[in-house]
Each structure stands twice: as structure tokens, then as C-alpha cells.
DSSP file (Angstrom, degrees, kcal/mol; ACC not computed):
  #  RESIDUE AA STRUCTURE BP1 BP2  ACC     N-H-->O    O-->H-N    N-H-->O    O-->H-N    TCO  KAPPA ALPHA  PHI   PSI    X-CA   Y-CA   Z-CA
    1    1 A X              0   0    0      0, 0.0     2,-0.2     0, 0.0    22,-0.0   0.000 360.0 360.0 360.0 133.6   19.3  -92.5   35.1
    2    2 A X        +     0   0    0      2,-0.0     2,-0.2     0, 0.0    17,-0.1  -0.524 360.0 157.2 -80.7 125.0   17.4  -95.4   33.5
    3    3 A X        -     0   0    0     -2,-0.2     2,-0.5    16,-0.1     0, 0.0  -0.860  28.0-153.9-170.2 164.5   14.3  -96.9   35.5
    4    4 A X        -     0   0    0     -2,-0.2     2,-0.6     3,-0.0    15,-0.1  -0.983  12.1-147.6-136.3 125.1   11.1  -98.9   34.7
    5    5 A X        -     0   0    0     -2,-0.5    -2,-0.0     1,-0.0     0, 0.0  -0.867  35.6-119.1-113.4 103.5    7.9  -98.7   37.1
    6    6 A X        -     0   0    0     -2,-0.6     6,-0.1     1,-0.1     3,-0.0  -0.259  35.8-137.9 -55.0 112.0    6.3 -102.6   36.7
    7    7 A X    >   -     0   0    0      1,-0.1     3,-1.4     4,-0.1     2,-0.5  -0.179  31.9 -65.8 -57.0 172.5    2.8 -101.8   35.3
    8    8 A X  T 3  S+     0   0    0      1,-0.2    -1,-0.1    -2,-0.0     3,-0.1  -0.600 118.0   0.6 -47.3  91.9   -0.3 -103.6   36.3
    9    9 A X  T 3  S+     0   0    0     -2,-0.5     2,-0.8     1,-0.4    -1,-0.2   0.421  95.8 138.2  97.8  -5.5   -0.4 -106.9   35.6
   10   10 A X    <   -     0   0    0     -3,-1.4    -1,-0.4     1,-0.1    -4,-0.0  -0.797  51.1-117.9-101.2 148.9    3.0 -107.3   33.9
   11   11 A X    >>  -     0   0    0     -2,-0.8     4,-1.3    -3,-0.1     3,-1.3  -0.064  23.4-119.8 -39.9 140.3    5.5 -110.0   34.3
   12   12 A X  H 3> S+     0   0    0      1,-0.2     4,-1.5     2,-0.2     5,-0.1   0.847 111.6  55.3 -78.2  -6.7    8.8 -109.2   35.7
   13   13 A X  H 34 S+     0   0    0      1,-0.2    -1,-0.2     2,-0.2     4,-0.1   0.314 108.1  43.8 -97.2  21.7   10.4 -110.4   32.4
   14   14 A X  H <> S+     0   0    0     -3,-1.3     4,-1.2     2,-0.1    -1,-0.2   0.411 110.4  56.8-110.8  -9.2    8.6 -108.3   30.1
   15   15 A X  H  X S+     0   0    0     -4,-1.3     4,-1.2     1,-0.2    -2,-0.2   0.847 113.5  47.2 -79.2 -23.9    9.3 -105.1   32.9
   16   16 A X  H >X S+     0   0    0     -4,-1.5     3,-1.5    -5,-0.3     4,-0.6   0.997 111.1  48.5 -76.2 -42.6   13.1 -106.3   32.2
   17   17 A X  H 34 S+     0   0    0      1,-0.3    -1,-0.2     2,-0.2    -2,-0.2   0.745 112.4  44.6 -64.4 -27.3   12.7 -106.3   28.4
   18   18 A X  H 3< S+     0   0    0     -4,-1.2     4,-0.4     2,-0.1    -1,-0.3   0.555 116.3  50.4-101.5  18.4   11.1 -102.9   28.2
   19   19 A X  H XX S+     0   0    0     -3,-1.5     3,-5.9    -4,-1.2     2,-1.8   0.785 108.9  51.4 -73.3 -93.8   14.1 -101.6   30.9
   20   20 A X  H 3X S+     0   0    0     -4,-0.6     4,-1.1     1,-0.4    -3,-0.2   0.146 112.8  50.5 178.7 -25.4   17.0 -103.2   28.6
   21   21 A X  H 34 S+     0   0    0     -2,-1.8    -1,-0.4    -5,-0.2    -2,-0.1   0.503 111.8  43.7-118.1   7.1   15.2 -101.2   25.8
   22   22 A X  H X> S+     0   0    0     -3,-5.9     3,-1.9    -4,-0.4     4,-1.5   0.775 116.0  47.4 -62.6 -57.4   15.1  -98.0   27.6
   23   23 A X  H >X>S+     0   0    0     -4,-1.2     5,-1.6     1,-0.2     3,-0.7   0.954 112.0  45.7 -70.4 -41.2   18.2  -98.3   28.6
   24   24 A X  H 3<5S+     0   0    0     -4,-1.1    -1,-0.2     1,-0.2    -3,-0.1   0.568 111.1  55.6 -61.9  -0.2   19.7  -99.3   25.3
   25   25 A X  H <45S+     0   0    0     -3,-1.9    -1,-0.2     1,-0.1    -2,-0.2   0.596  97.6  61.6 -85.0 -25.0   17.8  -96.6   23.5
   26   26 A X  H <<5S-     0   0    0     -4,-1.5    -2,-0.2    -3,-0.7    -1,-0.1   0.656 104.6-134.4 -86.5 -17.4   19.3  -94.0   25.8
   27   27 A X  T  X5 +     0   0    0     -4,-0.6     4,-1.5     1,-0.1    -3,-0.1   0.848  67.7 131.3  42.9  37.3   23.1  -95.1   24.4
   28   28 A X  H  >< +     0   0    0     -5,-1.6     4,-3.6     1,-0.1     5,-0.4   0.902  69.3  51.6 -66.0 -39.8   24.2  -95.2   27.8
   29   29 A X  H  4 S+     0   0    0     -6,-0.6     4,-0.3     1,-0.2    -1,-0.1   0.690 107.0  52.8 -67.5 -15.9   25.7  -98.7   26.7
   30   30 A X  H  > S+     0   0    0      2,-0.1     4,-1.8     3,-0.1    -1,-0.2   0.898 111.4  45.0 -79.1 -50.9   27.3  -97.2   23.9
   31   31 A X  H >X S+     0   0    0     -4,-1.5     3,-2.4     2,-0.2     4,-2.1   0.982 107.4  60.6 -22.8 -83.6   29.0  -94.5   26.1
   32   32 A X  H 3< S+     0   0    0     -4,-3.6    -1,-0.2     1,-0.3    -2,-0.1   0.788 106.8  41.3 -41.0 -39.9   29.9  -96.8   28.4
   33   33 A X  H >4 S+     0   0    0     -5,-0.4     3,-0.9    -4,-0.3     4,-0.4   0.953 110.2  55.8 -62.9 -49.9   32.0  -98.8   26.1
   34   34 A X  H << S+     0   0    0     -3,-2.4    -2,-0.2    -4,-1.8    -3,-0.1   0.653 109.4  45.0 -98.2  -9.6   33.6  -96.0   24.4
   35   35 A X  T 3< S+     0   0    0     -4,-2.1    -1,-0.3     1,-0.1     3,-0.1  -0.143  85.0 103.2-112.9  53.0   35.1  -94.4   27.7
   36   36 A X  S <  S+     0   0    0     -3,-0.9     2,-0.3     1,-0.3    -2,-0.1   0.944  86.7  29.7 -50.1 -64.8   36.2  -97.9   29.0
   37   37 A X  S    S-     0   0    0     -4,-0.4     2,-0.4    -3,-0.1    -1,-0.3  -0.882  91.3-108.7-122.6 139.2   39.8  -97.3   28.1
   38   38 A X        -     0   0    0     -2,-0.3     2,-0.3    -3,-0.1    -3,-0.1  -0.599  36.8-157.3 -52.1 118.9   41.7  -94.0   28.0
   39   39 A X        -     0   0    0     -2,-0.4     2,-0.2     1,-0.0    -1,-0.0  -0.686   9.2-146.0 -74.8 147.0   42.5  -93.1   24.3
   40   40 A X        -     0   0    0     -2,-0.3     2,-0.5     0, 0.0    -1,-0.0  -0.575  32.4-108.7-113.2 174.9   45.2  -90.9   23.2
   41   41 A X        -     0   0    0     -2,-0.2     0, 0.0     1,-0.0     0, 0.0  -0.961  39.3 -98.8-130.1 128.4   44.4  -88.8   20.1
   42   42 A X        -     0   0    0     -2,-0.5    -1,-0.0     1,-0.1    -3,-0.0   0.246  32.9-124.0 -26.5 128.5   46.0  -89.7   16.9
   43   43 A X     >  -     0   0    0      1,-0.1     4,-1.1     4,-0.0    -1,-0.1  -0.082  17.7-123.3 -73.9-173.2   49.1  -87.7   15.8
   44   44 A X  H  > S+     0   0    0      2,-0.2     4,-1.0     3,-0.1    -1,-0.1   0.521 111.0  55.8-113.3  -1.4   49.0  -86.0   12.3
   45   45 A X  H  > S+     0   0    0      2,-0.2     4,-2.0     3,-0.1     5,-0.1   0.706 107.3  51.3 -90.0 -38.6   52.4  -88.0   11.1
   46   46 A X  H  > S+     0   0    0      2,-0.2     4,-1.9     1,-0.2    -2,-0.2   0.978 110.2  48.1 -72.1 -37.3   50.5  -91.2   12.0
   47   47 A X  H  X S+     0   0    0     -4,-1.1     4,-1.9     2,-0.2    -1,-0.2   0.950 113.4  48.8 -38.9 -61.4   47.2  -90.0    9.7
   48   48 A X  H  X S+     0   0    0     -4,-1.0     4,-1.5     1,-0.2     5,-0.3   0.890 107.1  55.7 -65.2 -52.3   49.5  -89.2    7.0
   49   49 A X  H >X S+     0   0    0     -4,-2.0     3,-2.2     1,-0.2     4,-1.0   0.911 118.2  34.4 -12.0 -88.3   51.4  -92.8    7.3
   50   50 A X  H >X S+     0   0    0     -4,-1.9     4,-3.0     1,-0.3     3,-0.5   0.819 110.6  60.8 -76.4 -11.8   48.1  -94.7    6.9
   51   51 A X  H 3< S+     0   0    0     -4,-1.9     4,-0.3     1,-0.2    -1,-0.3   0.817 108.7  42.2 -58.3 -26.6   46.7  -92.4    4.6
   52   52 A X  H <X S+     0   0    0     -3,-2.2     4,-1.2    -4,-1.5    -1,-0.2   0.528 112.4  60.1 -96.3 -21.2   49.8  -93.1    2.0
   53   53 A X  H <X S+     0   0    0     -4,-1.0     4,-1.0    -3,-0.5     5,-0.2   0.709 104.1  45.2 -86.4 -32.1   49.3  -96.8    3.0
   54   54 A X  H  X S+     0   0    0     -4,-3.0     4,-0.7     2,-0.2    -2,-0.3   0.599 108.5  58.2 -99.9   2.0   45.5  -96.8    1.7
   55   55 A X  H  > S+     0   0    0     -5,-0.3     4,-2.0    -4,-0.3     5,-0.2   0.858 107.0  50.7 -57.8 -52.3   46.6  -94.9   -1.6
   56   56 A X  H  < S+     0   0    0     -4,-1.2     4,-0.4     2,-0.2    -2,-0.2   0.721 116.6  36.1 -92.7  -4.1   49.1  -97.9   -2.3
   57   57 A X  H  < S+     0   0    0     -4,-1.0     5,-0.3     2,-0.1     4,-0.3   0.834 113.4  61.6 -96.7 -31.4   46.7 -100.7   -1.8
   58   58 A X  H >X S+     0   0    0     -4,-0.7     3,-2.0    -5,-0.2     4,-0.7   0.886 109.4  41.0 -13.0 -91.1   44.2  -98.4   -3.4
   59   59 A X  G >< S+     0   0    0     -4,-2.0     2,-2.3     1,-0.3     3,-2.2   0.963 110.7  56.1 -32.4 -86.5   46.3  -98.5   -6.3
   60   60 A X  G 34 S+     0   0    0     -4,-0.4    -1,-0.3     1,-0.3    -2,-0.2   0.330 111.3  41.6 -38.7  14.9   47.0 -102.0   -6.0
   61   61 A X  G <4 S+     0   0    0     -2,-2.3     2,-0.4    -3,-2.0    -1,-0.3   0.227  81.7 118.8-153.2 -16.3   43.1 -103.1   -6.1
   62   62 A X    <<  -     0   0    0     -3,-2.2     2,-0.5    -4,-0.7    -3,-0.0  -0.468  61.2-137.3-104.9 115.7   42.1 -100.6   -8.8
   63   63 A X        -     0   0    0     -2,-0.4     2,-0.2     2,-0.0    -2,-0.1  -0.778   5.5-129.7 -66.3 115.5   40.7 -102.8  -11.9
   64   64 A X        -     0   0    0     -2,-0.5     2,-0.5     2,-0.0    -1,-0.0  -0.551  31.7-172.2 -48.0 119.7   41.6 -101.9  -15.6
   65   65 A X              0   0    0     -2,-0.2    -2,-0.0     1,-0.1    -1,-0.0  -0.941 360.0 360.0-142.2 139.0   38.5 -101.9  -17.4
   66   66 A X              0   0    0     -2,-0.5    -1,-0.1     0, 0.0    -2,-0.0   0.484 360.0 360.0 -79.2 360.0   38.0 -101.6  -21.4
């Protein structure tokens, strides 16, 4: 748990600015984002699928050079 105890003298918008940079230092907010939504975990037919799909634009992007 995140919290910020307003020093002496401080504004309440600089006690929000240094919460906001607690709390985004802590990568709670990152967390929070990345278990939003339920994920399933990639099969090993689908890997191979795009993998074979970035070899042919690979291929297709690859410059000739003299």
C-alpha cells in the first residue's frame, strides 16, 4: 500500500505529485493494467504460425546489397 504523509508547509498539490510518483515508481499501475483481463497462454502451433509468418516478410524486406 502506497501513502504520502503532507509535510510541513507543503501544498496539497505537490503532496499529490510526490504520491502519483510513489505510486507510479512502485509499478503497481503497471500490474494493474496487465491483470485487467484474463489471458490465455499462447499455444505452441500458434508460435510456430507467426513465427513462419515473420520469416516470409523477413524475406520479403531483406535488401540486396553490392
Amino acid at each position: 500500500m502506497i501513502y504520502a504523509i503532507r509535510n510541513e508547509g507543503e501544498s496539497n498539490e505537490k503532496l499529490i505529485l510526490r504520491y502519483k510518483k510513489l505510486f507510479f515508481q512502485s509499478r503497481i499501475a503497471s500490474k494493474i493494467k496487465s491483470e485487467r483481463y484474463a489471458t490465455r497462454t499462447v499455444k505452441k502451433k500458434k508460435i510456430r504460425e507467426s513465427a513462419i509468418v515473420r520469416s516470409h516478410y523477413r524475406k520479403m524486406n531483406t535488401k540486396v546489397y553490392l
